[in-house]
C-alpha positions in Angstrom: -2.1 66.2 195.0 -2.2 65.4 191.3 -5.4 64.4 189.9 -3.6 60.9 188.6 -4.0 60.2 192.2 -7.8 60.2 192.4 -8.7 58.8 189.2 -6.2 56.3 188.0 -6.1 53.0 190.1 -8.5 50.2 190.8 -8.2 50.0 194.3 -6.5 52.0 196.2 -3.5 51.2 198.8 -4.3 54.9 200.8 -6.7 56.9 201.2 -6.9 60.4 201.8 -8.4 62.6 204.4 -8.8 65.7 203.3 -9.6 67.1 207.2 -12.8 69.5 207.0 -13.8 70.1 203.5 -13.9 73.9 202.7 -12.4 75.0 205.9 -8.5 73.3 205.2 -7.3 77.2 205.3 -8.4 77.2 209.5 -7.4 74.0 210.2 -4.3 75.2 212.3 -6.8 77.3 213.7 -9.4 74.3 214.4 -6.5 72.3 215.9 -6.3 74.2 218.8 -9.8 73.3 220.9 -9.7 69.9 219.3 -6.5 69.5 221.1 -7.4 71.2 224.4 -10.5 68.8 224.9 -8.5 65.7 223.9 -5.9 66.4 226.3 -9.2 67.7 229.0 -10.1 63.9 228.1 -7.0 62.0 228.8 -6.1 64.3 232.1 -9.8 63.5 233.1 -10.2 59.5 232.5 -7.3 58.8 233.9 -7.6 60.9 236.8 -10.6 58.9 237.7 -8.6 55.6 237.0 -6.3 56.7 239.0 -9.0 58.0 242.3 -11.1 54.7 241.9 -7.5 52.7 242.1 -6.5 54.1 245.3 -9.7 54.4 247.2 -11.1 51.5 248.6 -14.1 53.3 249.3 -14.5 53.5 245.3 -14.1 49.6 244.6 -18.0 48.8 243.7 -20.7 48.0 241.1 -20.9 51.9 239.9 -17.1 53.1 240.0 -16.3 49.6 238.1 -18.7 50.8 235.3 -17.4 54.2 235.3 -13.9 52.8 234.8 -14.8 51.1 232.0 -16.5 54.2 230.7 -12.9 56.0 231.2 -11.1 53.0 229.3 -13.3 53.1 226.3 -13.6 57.0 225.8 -9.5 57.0 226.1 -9.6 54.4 223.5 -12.3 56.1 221.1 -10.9 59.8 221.3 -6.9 58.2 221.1 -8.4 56.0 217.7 -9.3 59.2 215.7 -7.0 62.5 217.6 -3.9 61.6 217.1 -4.5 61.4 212.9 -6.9 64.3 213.1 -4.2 66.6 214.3 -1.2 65.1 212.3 -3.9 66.2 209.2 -4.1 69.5 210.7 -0.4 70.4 211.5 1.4 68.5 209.3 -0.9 67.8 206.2 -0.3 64.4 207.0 -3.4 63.1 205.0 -2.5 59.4 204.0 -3.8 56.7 205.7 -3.2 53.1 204.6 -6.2 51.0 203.4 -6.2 48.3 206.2 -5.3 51.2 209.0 -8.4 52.8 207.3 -10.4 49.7 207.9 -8.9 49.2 211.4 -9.7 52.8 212.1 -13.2 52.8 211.1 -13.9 49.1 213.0 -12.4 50.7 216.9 -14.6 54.1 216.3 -17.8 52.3 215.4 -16.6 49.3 218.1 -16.0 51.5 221.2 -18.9 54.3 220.6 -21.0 51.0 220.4 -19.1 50.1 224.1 -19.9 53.3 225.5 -23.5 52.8 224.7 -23.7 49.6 226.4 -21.5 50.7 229.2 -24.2 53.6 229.7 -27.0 50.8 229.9 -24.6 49.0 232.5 -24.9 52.2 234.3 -28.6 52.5 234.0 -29.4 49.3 235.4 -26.7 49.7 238.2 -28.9 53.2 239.3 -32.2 51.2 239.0 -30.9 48.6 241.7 -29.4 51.0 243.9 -32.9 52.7 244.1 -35.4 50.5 243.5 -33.7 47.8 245.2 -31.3 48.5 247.8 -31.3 46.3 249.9 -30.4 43.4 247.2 -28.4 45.9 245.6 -24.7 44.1 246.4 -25.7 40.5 246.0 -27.6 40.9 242.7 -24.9 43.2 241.1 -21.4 41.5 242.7 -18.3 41.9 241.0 -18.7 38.6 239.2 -22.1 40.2 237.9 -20.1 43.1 237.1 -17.3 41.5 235.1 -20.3 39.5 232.8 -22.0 42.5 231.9 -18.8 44.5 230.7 -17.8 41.1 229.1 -21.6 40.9 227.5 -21.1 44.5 226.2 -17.3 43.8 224.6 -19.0 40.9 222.7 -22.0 42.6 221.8 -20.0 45.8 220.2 -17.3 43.8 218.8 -19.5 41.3 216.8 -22.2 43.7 215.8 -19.5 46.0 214.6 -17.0 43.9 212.6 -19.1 42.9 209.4 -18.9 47.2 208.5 -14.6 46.8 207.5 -15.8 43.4 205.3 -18.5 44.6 203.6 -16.6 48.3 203.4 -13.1 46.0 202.0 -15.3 44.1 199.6 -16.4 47.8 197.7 -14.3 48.7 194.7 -12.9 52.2 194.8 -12.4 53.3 191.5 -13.6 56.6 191.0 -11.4 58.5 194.3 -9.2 57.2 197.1 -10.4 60.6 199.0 -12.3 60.7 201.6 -13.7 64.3 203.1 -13.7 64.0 206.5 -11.0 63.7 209.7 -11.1 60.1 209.9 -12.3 56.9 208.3 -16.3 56.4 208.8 -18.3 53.6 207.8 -21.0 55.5 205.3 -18.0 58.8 204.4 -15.8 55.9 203.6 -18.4 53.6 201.3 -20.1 56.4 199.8 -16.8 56.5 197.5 -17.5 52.9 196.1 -18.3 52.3 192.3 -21.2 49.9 193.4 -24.4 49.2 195.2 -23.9 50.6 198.9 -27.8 49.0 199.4 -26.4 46.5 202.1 -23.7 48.8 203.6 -26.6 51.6 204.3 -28.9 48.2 205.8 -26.7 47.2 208.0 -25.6 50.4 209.1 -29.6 52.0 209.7 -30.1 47.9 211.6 -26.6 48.9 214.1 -28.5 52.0 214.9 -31.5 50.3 215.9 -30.2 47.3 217.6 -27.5 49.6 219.5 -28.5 53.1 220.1 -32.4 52.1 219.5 -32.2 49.0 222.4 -30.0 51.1 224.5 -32.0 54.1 224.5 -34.9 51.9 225.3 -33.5 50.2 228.3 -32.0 53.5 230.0 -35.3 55.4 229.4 -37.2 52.2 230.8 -34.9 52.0 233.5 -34.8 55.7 234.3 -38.8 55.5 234.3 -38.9 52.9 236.9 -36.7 55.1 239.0 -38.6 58.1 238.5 -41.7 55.9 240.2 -40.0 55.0 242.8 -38.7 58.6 243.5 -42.2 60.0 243.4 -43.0 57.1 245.8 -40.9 58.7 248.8 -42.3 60.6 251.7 -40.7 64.1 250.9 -39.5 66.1 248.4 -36.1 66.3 250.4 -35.7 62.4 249.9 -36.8 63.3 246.0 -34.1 65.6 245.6 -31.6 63.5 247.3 -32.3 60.2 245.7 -32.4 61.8 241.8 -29.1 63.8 243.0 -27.4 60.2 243.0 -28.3 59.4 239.3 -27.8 63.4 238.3 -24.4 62.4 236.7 -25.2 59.3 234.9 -28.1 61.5 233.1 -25.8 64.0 232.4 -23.4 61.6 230.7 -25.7 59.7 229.0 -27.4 63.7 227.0 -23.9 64.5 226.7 -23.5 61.0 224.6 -26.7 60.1 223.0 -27.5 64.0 222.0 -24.7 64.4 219.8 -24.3 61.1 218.5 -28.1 61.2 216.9 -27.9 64.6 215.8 -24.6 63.5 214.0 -26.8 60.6 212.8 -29.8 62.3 212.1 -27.9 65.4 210.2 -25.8 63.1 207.8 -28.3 60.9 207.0 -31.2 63.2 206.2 -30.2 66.6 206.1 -28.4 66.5 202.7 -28.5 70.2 202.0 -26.5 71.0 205.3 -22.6 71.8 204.2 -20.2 68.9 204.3 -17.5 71.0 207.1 -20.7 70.9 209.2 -21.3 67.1 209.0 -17.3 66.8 209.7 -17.6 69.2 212.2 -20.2 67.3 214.4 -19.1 63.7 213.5 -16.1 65.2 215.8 -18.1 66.7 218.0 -19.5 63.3 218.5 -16.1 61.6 219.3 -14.6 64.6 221.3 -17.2 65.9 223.7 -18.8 62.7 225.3 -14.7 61.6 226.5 -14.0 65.4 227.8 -17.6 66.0 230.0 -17.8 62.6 231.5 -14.8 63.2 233.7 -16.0 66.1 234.7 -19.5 65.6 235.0 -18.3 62.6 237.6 -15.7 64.8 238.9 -18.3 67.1 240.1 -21.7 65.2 241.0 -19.8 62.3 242.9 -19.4 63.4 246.1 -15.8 60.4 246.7 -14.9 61.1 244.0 -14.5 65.2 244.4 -13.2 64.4 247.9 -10.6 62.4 247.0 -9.6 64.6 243.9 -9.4 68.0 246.2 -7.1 65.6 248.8 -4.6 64.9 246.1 -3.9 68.2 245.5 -2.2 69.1 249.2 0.0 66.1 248.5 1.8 67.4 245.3 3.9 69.8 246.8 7.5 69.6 248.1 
């Protein structure tokens, strides 16, 4: 890549993703786990589309939400893979302007989806357990459908000022951008101008997305807890916190990485850039491979209908 490339243009047409900064000699190496848990994530998400399609049993409140989960985390690992490995086998590092723009709108959109999906989720548990009885006519699949509706709207319009106010930077100094994909702040912190109100807006998505969300499942989640430590025996404790085991599980195995991802690249400046790269991945990757399995494995229909598929693919 000639330097003419970075430096003489006024905007640029393409951008270019240089992969993992400082670690471009092991990317063939790198490629390998990142594509073993993307394809651990496709297998799994649509293996539970396909178990909550054919068992009746499955068609309610909770497997409806966990679908959705599958949809959106096949949508956020396919919007950033696929380019990630053409970078790493092919050197493939070009990436229109607009596809940049598109990219960096669907990652922020859908990790914003799965956030609310997990609040969906939350709330879902806290009838179930706190309010069982009431638990099918207050969430009913009308309920159901307004809620995913609610969180498509909320991520979708909260999301789409960050490609306008990214498209409205000038980019005069590079056109190369050091990560795997095309992130909001990587993406702006090339621009020849006052990033003040990119960096605003971005710090107000974390608080009105991950900061409300975090607050409603750790409010819901406390109300459950009370109503655990209400029951007779420790038998029904165990029992009743077994059924909302998995959505805990999913819900560390999202919100962990994605703030220490936040927290890292925002305030840890003297931390290398491949790390930053490294766990912005890790970010996207691991929440789309675990939540298939962590399902798989803590809902009882769901194992039971997984382990009486397999008999039937033989001759």
């Amino acid at each position: 890549m000639s330097d003419s490339n970075a430096t003489d243009f006024t905007n640029p047409s393409t951008f270019i993703l240089l992969g993992i900064p400082g670690l471009e000699a092991a990317h063939v190496w790198i490629s390998i786990p990142f594509c073993a848990i993307y394809a651990l994530a496709i297998l799994g998400n649509f293996t539970i589309l396909l178990i909550v399609k054919i068992e009746p049993s499955l068609h309610g409140p909770m497997y409806y939400f966990l679908c959705m989960l599958a949809v959106t985390d096949l949508a956020l690992s396919t919007s950033t893979v696929p380019k990630m490995l053409s970078i790493f086998w092919f050197n493939s590092r070009e990436i229109d302007f607009s596809a940049c723009l598109t990219q960096l709108y669907f990652i922020h959109c859908f990790s914003a989806m799965e956030s609310g999906i997990l609040v969906a989720m939350a709330l879902d548990r806290y009838v179930a357990i706190c309010d069982p009885l009431r638990h099918s006519t207050i969430l009913t699949n009308a309920a159901v459908a307004k809620l995913g509706l609610a969180v498509v709207l909320r991520s979708s319009i909260l999301v789409l000022p960050n490609p306008f106010l990214a498209r409205r930077c000038p980019y005069h100094r590079t056109n190369i951008i050091p990560h795997t994909y095309c992130e909001h702040i990587s993406m702006v912190k090339l621009a020849c101008a006052d990033i003040r109100v990119n960096n605003y807006y971005g710090f107000s998505l974390i608080f009105l997305i991950t900061g409300v969300d975090v607050f409603l499942i750790a409010l819901s989640y406390t109300q459950i807890l009370r109503a655990i430590f209400s029951l007779p025996t420790k038998d029904a404790w165990l029992k009743t916190f077994w059924t909302c085991s998995s959505h805990v599980f999913a819900t560390l195995a999202f919100y962990i990485p994605g703030l220490f991802f936040i927290l890292t690249h925002r305030f840890a400046q003297n931390v290398p850039l491949h790390f930053h790269v490294l766990s912005a991945n890790m970010h996207i990757l691991v929440s789309p491979m675990l939540n298939p399995i962590i399902y798989g494995l803590k809902t009882k229909q769901i194992r039971n209908r997984l382990l009486w598929l397999f008999p039937h693919k033989g001759p």
